[in-house]
N, C-alpha and C positions, 0 to 999 in steps of 0.2 A: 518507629518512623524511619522509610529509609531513602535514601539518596539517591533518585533515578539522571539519568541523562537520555535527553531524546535529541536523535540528530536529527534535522530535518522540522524539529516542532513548531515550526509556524508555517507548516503546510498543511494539505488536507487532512491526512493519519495524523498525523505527529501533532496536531493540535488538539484534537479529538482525544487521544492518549495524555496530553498533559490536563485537558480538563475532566478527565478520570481520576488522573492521579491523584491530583489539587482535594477534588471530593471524596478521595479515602482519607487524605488528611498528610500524603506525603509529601518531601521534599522536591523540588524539580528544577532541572536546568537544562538550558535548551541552546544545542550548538547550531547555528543556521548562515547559511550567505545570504538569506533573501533573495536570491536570485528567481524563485519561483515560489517561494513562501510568502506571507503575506503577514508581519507585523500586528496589524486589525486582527486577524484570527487568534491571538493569545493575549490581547493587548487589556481584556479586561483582570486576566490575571498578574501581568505585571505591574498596571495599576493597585491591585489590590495588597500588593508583596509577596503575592505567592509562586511567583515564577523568577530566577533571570537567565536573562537572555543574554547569550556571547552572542555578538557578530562576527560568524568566521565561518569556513569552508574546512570539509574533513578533508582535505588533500594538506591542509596545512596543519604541520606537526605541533608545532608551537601553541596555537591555537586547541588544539585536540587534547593537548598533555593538560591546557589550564583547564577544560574544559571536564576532564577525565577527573580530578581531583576531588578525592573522598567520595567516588560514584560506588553504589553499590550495587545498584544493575546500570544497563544500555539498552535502548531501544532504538536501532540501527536503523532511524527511515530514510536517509539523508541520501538522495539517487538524482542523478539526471532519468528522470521516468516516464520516457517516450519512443515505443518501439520507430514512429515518424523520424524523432529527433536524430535518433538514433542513425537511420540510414541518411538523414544529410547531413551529419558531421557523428563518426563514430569515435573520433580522435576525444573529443569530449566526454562521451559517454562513458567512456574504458578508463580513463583520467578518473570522475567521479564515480563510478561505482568500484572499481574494482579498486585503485591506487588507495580510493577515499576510505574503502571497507579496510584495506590493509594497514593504514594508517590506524584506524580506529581500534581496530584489534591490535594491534602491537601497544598502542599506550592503556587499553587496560589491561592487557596481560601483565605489564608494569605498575600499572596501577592496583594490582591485585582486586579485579573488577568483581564479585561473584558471575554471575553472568551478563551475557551479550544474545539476546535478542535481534534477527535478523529481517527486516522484510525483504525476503527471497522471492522469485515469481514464479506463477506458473508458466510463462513464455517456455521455460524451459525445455516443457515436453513438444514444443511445437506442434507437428498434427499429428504425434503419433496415437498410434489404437483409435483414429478419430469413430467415432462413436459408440465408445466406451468410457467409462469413468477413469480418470487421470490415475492410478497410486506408484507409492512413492518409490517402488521398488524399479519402477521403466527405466530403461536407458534415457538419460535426455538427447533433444534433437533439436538444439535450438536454431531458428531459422530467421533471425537478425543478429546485428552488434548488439542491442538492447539487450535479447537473450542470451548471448555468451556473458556479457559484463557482468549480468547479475549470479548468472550461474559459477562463472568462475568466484565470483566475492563467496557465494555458498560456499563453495569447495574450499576458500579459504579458512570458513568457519570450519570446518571441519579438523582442516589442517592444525589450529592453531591448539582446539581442543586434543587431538592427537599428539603435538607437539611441547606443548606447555601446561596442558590440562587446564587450560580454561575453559568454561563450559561454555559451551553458547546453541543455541538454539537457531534452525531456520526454520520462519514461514512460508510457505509459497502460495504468494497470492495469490486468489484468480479473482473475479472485476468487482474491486471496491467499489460501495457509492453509497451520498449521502452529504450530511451540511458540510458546506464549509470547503465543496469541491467546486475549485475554480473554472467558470465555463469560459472565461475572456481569454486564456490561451488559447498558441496557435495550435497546441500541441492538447488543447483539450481531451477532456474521458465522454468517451460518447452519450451517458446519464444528462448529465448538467447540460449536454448541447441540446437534448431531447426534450429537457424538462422546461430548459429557459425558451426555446423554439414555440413551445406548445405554450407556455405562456405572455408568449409574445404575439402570438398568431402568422409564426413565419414556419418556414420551413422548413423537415430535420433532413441531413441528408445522411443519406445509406449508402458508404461504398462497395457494388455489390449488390447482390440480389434481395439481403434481407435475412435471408434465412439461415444468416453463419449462427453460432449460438455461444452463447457463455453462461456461466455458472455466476452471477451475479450475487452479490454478498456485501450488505451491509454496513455499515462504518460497525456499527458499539458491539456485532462477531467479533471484527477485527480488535478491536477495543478490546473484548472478553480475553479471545486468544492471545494477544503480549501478555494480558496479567499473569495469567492462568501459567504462559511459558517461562517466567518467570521464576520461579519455584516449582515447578514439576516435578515429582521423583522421577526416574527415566526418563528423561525430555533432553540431557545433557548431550551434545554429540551427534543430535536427529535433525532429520527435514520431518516437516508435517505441511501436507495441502491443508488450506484456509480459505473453502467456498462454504456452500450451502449444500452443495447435492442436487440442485435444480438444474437442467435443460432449458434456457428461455432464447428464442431466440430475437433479434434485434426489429421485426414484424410486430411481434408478443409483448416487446417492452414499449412501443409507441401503441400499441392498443392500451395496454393498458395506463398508461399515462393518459390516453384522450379520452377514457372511463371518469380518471379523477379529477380534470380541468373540466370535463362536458362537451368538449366535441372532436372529431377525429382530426388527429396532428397530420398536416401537408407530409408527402413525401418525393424527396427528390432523387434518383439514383445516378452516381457517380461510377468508374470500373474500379475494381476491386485494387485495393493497395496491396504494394511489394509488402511483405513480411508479415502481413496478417493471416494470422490463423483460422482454420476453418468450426472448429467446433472444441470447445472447452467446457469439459466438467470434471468438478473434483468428485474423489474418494476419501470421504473426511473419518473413515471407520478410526485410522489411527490417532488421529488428534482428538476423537470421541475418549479413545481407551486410555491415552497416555497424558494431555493434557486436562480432561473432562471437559470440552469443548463440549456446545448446545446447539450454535447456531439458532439463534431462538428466536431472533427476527427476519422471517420469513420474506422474500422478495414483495408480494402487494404491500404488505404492513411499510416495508424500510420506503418503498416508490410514493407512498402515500406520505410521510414522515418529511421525505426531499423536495417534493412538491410543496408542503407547506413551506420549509423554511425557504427554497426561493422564494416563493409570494412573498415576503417579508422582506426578503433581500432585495428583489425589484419593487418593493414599494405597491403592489397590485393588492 
């Protein structure tokens, strides 16, 4: 049994991952501010004693060192995670991801951590080779604060492994979705606003024409992939994209949501936001060879999966 630390665990990933955890049978502890996490998200496992929880921020060292103690791995989700956010205050966003990520690596490197698991983004590649598959070999281009924050925090990982031979691992995600993803932000993920819209009988909105596209992927991939990067042989010192390999675009994800509620979701078009990307998909060949990544739940299956659990969340 061994001793994980999730930063960020009482948000969307980072809850999802600790009720993984719980059910292999390991230990968990979970560093969070709640500033965008949501306590109810892990709350049935702190009742049960299989979680605790610190309340703290990884920009604060004190907090992170209690927090690091006797950890065997990290799983790093713990981010201001809004390209939005990001361009109306980036003095924040650079604070927490990148201060916060250096904090966190410095006290397991001290903590003699095995490793550190990152969720990195795909924001990274911004539109480059737009319509071709993302891999990891591209220069990045990132074209917000969101995406330089996250990407420098990567390079940190890098650095640290280079520097003190900690091992740690980056993700780069491209669009999570699935339970336990919060649509009542202002800075919501477009899924949960589409999904709660269409169950509402209101209206989604699409800034833009519709047809930008992303590689949309699953919570329990993402779930798979921390395990799996966790122990990897060869995974120490790497990026790996963490999509699906699918092209869908944001037309394609309201059709097919208004397949699984029964009728076609309203749509309203807004003009396209500053620092949004035109077209994103991964190339997941490497995280197939080197983490044994599946991707095994398929975008209809995961969109059908999310739907249920809001109807349950809104009581419908």
């Amino acid at each position: 049994m061994a001793q994980y630390l999730v930063t960020g665990g009482a948000g969307f990933i980072g809850s999802n991952l600790c009720h993984a955890l719980v059910g292999r049978g390991e230990r968990v502890r979970v560093l969070d501010n709640l500033s965008t996490g949501h306590e109810a998200n892990i709350a049935d496992l702190i009742a049960a004693g299989h979680l605790e929880l610190i309340r703290g921020d990884v920009t604060d060292r004190d907090a992170v060192g209690k927090a690091m103690a006797g950890v065997d791995y990290v799983l790093h989700q713990a981010a201001v995670a809004s390209v939005q956010r990001s361009i109306d205050d980036p003095l924040t966003s650079d604070f927490a991801n990148v201060h916060g990520t250096v904090t966190v690596l410095n006290a397991a490197q001290k903590a003699k951590v095995k490793r550190v698991v990152y969720a990195a983004s795909s924001s990274a590649y911004g539109n480059k080779a737009a319509g071709s598959a993302k891999v990891e070999t591209m220069i990045p281009e990132p074209l917000s604060p969101y995406a330089v924050s996250k990407l420098a925090a990567e390079y940190y990982m890098k650095a640290f492994y280079a520097s003190y031979g900690l091992e740690t691992v980056a993700l780069r995600y491209f669009n999570v979705f699935g339970p336990r993803q919060d649509p009542k932000s202002h800075y919501a993920a477009v899924i949960p606003l589409f999904v709660t819209a269409a169950l509402q009988n209101g209206s989604a909105t699409i800034y833009g024409d519709g047809q930008q596209s992303r590689d949309f992927c699953f919570i329990d991939n993402v779930v798979e992939a921390n395990l799996l990067a966790c122990t990897a042989e060869g995974a120490a010192g790497e990026t790996f994209n963490l999509g699906c390999g699918d092209k869908i675009s944001l037309l394609q994800v309201l059709d097919v949501i208004g397949e699984i509620v029964g009728h076609k979701v309203e749509r309203k078009h807004e003009p396209t936001r500053t620092g949004d990307i035109r077209e994103s998909l991964a190339d997941i060949s490497k995280a197939r060879r080197i983490l044994g990544y599946g991707a095994k739940v398929r975008f209809p299956d995961g969109i059908k999966l999310t739907v249920d659990w809001y109807k349950k969340l809104l009581k419908l």
